[in-house]
C-alpha positions in Angstrom: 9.3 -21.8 15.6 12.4 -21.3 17.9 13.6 -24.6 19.7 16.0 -25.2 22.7 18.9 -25.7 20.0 18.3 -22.2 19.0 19.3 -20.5 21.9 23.0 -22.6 21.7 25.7 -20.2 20.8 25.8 -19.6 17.2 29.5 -20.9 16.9 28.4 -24.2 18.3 25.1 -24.8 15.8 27.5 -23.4 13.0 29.9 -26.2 13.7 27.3 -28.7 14.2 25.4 -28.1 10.8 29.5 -27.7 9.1 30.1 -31.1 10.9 26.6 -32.7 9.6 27.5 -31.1 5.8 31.3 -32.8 5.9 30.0 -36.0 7.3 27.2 -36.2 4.3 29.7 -36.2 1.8 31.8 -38.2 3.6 30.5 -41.1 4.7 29.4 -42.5 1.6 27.1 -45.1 3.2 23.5 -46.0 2.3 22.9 -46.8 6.1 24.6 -43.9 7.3 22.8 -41.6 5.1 19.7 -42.9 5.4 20.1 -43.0 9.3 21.5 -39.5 9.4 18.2 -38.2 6.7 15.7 -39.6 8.7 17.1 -37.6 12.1 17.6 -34.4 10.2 13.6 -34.9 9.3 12.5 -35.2 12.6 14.8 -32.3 13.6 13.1 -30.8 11.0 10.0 -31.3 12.4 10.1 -30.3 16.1 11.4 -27.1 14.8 8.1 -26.6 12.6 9.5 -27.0 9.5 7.0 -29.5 7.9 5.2 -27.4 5.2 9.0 -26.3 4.3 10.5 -29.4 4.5 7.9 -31.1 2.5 7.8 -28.9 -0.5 12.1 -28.9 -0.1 12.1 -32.7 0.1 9.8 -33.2 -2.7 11.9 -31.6 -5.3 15.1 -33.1 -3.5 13.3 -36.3 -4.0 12.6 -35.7 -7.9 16.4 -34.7 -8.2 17.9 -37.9 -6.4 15.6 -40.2 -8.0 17.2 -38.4 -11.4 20.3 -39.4 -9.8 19.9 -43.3 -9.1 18.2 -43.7 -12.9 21.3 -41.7 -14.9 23.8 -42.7 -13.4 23.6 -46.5 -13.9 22.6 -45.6 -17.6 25.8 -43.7 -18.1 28.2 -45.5 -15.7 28.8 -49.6 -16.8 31.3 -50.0 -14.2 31.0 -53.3 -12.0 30.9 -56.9 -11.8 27.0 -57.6 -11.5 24.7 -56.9 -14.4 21.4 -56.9 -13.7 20.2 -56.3 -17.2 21.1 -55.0 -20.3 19.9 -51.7 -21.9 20.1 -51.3 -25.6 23.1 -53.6 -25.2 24.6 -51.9 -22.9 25.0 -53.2 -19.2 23.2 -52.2 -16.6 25.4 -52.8 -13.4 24.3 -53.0 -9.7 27.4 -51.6 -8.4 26.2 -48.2 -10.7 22.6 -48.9 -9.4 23.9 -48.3 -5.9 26.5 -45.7 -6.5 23.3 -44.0 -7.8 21.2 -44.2 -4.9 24.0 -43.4 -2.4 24.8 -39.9 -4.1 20.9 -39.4 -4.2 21.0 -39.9 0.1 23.7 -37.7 0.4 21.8 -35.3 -1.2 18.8 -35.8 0.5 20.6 -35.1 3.7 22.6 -32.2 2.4 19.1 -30.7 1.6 18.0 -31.6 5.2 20.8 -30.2 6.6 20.8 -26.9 5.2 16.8 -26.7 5.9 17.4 -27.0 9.7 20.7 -24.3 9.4 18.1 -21.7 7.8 15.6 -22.1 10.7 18.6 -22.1 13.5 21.1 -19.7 12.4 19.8 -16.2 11.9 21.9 -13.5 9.2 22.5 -11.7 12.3 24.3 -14.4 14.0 25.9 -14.7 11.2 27.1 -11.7 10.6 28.3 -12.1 14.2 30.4 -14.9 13.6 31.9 -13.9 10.4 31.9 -9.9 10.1 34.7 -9.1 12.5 37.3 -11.6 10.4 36.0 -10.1 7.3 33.2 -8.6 6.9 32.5 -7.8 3.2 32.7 -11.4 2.6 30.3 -12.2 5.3 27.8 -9.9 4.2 28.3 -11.5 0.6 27.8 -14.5 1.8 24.5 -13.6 3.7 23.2 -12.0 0.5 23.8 -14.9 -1.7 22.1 -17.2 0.9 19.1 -15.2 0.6 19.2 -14.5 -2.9 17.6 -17.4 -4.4 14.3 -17.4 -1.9 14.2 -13.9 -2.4 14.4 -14.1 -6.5 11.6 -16.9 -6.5 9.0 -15.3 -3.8 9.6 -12.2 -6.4 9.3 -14.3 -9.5 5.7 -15.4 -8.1 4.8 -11.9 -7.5 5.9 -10.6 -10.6 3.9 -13.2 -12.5 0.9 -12.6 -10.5 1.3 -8.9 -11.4 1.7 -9.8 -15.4 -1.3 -12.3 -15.3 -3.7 -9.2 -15.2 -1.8 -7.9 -18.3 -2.4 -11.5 -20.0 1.5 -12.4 -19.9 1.4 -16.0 -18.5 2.9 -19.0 -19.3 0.7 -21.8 -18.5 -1.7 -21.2 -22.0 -0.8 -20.6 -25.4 1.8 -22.2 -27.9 5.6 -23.1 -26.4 6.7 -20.2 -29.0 4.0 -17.7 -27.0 4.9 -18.9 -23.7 8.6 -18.4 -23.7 8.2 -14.7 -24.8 6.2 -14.4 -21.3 8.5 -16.2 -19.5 11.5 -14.0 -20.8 9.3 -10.6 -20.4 8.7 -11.7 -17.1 12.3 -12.5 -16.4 13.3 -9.1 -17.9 10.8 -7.3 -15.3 12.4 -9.9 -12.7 16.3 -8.4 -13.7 15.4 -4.7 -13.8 13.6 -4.6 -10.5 16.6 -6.8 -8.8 19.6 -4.6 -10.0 17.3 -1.3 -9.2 17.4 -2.9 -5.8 20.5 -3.6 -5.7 21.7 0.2 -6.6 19.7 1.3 -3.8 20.8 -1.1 -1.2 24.7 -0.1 -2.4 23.9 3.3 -2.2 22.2 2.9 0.9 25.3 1.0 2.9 27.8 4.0 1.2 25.6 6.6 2.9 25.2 5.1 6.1 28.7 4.8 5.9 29.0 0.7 5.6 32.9 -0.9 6.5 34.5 2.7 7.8 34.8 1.5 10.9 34.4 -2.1 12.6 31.2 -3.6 12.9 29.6 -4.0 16.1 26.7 -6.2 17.2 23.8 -5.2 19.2 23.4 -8.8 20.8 26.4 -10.2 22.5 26.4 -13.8 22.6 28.6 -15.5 25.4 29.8 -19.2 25.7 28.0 -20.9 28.7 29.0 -23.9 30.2 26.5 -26.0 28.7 27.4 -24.5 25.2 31.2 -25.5 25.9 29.8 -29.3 26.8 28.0 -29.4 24.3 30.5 -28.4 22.2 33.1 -30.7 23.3 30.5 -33.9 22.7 30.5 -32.7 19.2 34.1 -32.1 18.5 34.9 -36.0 20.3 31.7 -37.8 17.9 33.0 -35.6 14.9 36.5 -37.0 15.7 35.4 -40.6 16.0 33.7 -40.4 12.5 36.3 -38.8 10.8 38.7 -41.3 12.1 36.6 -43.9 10.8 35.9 -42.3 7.9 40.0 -42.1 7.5 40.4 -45.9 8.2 37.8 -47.0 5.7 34.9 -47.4 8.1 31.8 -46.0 7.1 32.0 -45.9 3.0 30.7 -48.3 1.0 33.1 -50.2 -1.4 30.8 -50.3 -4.6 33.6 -50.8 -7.2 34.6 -52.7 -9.0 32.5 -55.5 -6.8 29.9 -54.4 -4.6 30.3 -55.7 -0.9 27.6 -56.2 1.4 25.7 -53.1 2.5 24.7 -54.2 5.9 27.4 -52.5 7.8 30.2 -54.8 8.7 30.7 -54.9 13.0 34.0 -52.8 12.9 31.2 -49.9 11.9 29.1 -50.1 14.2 30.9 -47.7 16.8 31.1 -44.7 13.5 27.1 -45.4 13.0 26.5 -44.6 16.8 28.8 -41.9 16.9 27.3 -40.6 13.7 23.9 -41.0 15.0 25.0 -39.3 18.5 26.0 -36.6 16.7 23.3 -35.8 14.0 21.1 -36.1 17.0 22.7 -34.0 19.6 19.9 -31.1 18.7 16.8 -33.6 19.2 18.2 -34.6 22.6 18.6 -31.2 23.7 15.0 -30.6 22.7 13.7 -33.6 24.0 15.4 -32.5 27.4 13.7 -29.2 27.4 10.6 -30.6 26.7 10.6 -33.3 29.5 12.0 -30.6 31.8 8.8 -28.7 30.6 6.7 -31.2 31.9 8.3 -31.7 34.8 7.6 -28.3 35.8 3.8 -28.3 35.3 
């Protein structure tokens, strides 16, 4: 489903969803990150990505809860020990070092689901092809490569079943010769493809001359503002980001995690910012209404 944010200029949703990608891994702050997850999710949302989202966040969620129970049995840095494991000490400073890597990578996975639903390859391409353009189109592939592979994996395996090759009966020994014969089929029918795309672009003469787009996007003056009011939020944060503000000190002593009140002008910038696509849709929408 296409939302107001959308129809921005591409070079103004690229920075925004660059911006929300550096700040993720950059404010390392449980409030921050969960602030900043829970606005990606309802961006997530108005631009009818539930059923993706869901299944995306699920296996995010399975990942960072990997990450808050390893890391505090591999990591005995800190002061406070909750408990011990087989003698060794379980910290809380590791406990939320743990959980704050899992909400960045909640809101990384967030982040890039809203940037696949916004930015198309062909805006891309626009973007990118006419500093280079091999890389761009590399870059496009590789972004695509891994729903592609799966969504052929499933096929392929659907195919196979009426064969009897599956891997959810038999012994582990006779399941992993399915899974690699249907791996092998998987292989094969990806580099045929692959020949045939190359020699595809060769004949239709790919990178002999410039690229040119069929769609010429043009900076408006609501892209410019809204352009500027993310460069000046993006500013703020990464100058509090540079003074300390906005990241957690876990070690050696943890401090508190309730934000101290120095932060609180980087947690509404931050928040301005991650939400600058909501408000444009929320402005369409009451405009909508206005209009009925």
């Amino acid at each position: 489903m296409k939302t107001a944010f959308s129809f921005v200029h591409p070079a103004v949703s690229f920075f925004y969803y660059i911006g929300a990608a550096v700040l993720a891994m950059t404010l390392l702050h449980p409030v921050f990150l969960g602030l900043g997850t829970l606005l990606l999710l309802l961006l997530n949302r108005l631009q009818g990505n539930a059923g993706v989202s869901g299944r995306m966040l699920r296996a995010s969620f399975m990942v960072a809860l990997f990450i808050v129970i390893i890391n505090p049995l591999f990591t005995h840095r800190g002061r406070t020990i909750v408990w011990y494991l087989f003698q060794n000490p379980v910290t809380m400073e590791a406990i939320i070092y743990g959980l704050t890597m899992a909400c960045s990578f909640l809101l990384l996975a967030a982040v890039f689901i809203s940037y696949q639903q916004t930015i198309s390859s062909h805006q891309f391409l626009y973007l990118f092809a006419r500093f280079s353009p091999k890389a761009a189109l590399l870059t496009m592939i590789a972004i695509r490569f891994v729903p592609l592979l799966l969504q052929r994996l499933s096929h392929i395996a659907l195919v196979q079943q009426t064969k009897g090759v599956q891997m959810e009966h038999g012994s582990v020994r006779l399941r992993i010769r399915h899974g690699m014969q249907i791996l092998s089929v998987l292989l094969v029918c990806s580099l045929e493809e692959a020949l045939q795309t190359a020699d595809s672009m060769q004949a239709r003469g790919f990178g002999a001359v410039k690229r040119s787009t069929y769609v010429a996007y043009r900076m408006t003056g609501r892209d410019w503002l809204i352009l500027s009011c993310l460069l000046v939020l993006f500013a703020a944060c990464a100058a509090g980001a540079a003074g300390g503000l906005g990241i957690l000190a876990i070690y050696p002593k943890l401090q508190s995690v309730w934000p101290r009140p120095a932060e609180w002008p980087v947690v509404a910038a931050f928040m301005l910012y991650m939400s600058i696509p909501i408000l444009i849709e929320g402005r369409e929408w009451v405009w909508w209404r206005m209009q009925k």
